[in-house]
N, C-alpha and C positions, 0 to 999 in steps of 0.2 A: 087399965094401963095408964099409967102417969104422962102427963105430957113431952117430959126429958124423955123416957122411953121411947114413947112411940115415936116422936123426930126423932132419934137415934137407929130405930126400926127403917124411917124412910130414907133416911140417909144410905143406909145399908142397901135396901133395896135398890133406890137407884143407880148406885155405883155397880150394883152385880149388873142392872139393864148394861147401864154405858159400857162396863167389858165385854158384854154379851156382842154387842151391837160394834164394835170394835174390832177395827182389824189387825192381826197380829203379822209382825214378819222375824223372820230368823236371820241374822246376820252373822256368818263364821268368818272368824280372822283367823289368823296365826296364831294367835296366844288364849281362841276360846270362842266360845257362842254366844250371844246376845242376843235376846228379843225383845222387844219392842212395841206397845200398843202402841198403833195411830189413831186420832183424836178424828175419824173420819167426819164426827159431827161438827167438831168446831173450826177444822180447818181442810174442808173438803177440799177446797183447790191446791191445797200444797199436799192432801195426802195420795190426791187422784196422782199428782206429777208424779212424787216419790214412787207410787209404783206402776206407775206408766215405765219409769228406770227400772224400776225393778223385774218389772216381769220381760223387759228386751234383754236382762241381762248384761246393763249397764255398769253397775258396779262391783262385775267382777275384774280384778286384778289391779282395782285403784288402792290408792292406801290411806292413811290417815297421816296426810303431808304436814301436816299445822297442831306442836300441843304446849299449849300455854300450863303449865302446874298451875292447880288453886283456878283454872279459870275455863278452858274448851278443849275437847279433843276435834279437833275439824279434819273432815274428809269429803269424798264424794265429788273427785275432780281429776285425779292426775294420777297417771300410772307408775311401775313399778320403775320405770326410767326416769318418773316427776315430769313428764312429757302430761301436759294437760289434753283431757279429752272432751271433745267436744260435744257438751249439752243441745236439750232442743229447746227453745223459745224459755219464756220465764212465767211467772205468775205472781200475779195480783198480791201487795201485799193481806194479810191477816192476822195480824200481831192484835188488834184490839174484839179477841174473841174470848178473853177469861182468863185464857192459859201464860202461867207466868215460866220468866225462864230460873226455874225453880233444881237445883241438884236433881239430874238423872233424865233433864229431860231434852228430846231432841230438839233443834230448830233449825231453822232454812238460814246457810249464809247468803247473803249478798250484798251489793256494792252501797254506796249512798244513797241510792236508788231503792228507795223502799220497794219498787216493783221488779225488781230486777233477779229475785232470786231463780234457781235453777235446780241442778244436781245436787248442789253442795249443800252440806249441814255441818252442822255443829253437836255435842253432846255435853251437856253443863255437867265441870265438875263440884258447881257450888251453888248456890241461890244466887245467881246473875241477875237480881230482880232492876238494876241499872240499864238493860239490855229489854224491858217490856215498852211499850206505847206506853205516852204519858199525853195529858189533855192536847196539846199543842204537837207533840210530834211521835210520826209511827214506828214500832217497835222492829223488833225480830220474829218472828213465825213461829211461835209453839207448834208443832203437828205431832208429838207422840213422847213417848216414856220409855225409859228401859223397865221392863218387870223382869228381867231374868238376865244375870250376866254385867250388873255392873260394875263386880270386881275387876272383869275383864276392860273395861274401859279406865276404870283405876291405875291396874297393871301398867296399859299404853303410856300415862298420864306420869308416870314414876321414872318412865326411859331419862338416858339423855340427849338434847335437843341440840341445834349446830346449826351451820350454813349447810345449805346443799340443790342441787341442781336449780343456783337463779332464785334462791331462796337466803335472804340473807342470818336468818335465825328460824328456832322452832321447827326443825323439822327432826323430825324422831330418831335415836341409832341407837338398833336398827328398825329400820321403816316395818312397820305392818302394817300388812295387806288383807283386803277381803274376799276371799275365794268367792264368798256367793251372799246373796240375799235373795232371798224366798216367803213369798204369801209360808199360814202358820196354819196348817189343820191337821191337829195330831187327835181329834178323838178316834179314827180304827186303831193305833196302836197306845192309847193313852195307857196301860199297864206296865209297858216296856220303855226301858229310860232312850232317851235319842239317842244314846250310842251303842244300843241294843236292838236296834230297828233293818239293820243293813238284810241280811236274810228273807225278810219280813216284807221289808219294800220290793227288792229284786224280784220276789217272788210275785207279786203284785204287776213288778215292770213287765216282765214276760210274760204271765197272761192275755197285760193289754197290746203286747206285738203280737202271740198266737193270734189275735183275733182280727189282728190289723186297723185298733181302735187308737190310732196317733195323737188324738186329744186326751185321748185315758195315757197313754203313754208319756207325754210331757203331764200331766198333770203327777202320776207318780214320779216322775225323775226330780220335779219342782219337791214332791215331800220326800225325796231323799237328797235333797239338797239343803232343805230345811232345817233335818237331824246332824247335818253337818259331818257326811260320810262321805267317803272319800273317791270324790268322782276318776275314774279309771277310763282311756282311753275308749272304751268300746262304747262306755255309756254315753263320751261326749256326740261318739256317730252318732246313737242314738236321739239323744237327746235334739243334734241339730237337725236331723232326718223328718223328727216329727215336728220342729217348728217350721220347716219347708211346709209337710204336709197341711197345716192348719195357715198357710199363708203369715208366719211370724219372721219374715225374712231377717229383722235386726236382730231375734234371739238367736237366730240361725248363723248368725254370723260372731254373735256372741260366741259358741260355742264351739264353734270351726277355730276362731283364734285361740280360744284357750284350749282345745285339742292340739294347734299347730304350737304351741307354746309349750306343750308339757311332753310330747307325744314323742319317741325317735320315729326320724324319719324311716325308719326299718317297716314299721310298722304295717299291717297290710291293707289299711285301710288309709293312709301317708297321702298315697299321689292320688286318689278320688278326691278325699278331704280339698285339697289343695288346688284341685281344679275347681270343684265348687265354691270354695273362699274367693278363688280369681272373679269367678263369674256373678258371686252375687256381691262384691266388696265394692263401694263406690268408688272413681276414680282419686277422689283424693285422700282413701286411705290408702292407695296401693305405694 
């Protein structure tokens, strides 16, 4: 084997470790799917954040408030009202870990404040490589990649942008939103496309209720949220019933809101829901 060879062989090889070893997450909007490897190795403290949000169930119903053409699609802050919602604590920055902010990939927004980032991100629509650490001053946060659905980020990127709620330009019309973001393990149904999984999962959900196994229960509603299927009032009981049960009270209350948001209040499960929201909702969200 020639020496160009075999470095080409290693190269190969550890790109397949690094995706192996990588964590995926599914993000559906309005106009599509997106997934995403996070950089778990090179920027553990912004990917631990991102889905410390993710798995409370944080950025469901925010949108992608911020879209510069030729430059970021930014979200992960402000709801469908552009009513900002409130992040936990920030993290450390990690912009001089390798990762450039290179077309398709994600980053941590935040203030001047290199350590200041939070919730919010960014998605490069171009080689922002202006926006990396340079010897004297620290960058933006590389933490992940889109590998599936950058059209879909494209798409956003194409709207037209305006003033709107306290925003004086750059915000998208019309706004889109993202129903959900989800951890990414589709080898039980890797044969079947994700928008062929609904059956498949359900069937799975209800198992893990006959058996009364509520972490097997949120773990499958997580991978049919993933596939980007279409959450239907029964499964949000469900869904927040079993973050109760596992003690995940923020996902639970994730899921109460977006049941009390989508749900008629006819529904038979309406005035439980809603006594529960009361009860577990902190007082200055009420």
């Amino acid at each position: 084997m020639s020496r160009k060879v075999g470095f080409f062989v290693l190269l190969t090889a550890l790109s397949w470790i690094s995706s192996v070893n990588a964590t995926n997450i599914a993000m559906c909007t309005d106009v599509g799917r997106v997934v995403i490897e996070l950089f778990d190795e090179d920027a553990p403290q912004h990917v631990e954040n991102f889905l410390n949000y993710t798995d409370q169930g944080f950025y469901r119903g925010t949108v992608f408030h911020r879209v510069i053409k030729g430059f970021v699609v930014h979200g992960g802050g402000f709801d469908r009202e552009l009513e900002r919602k409130q992040p936990v604590g920030t993290v450390p920055n990690e912009s001089r870990n390798g990762r450039r902010n290179a077309r398709g990939t994600i980053a941590a927004a935040r203030t001047s404040d290199p350590d200041s980032a939070s919730s919010q991100f960014f998605v490069n629509l171009v080689n922002n490589y202006r926006l990396d650490a340079t010897r004297r001053t620290p960058g933006y946060t590389v933490f992940g990649k889109v590998i599936e659905g950058l059209h879909v980020i494209d798409e956003i990127a194409e709207l037209p942008t305006g003033a709107n709620g306290g925003f004086p330009s750059g915000v998208p019309d019309p706004l889109i939103s993202i129903s959900s973001v989800a951890r990414l393990n589709e080898e039980q149904f890797s044969d079947a496309l994700h928008t062929e999984r609904n059956e498949l999962i359900r069937t799975q959900i209800n198992n893990a209720l006959t058996t009364n196994d509520q972490a097997a229960t949120l773990r499958w509603i997580n991978q049919y949220r993933s596939a980007c299927l279409p959450m239907d009032p029964s499964l949000l009981i469900m869904e927040s019933q079993a973050a109760i049960a596992i003690d995940n009270e923020v996902a639970a209350l994730a899921s109460l809101e977006e049941y009390l948001r989508t749900a008629e209040d006819t529904h038979a499960d309406y005035a439980a829901a809603l006594e529960t929201y009361l009860t577990l909702a902190p007082e200055e969200a009420l």
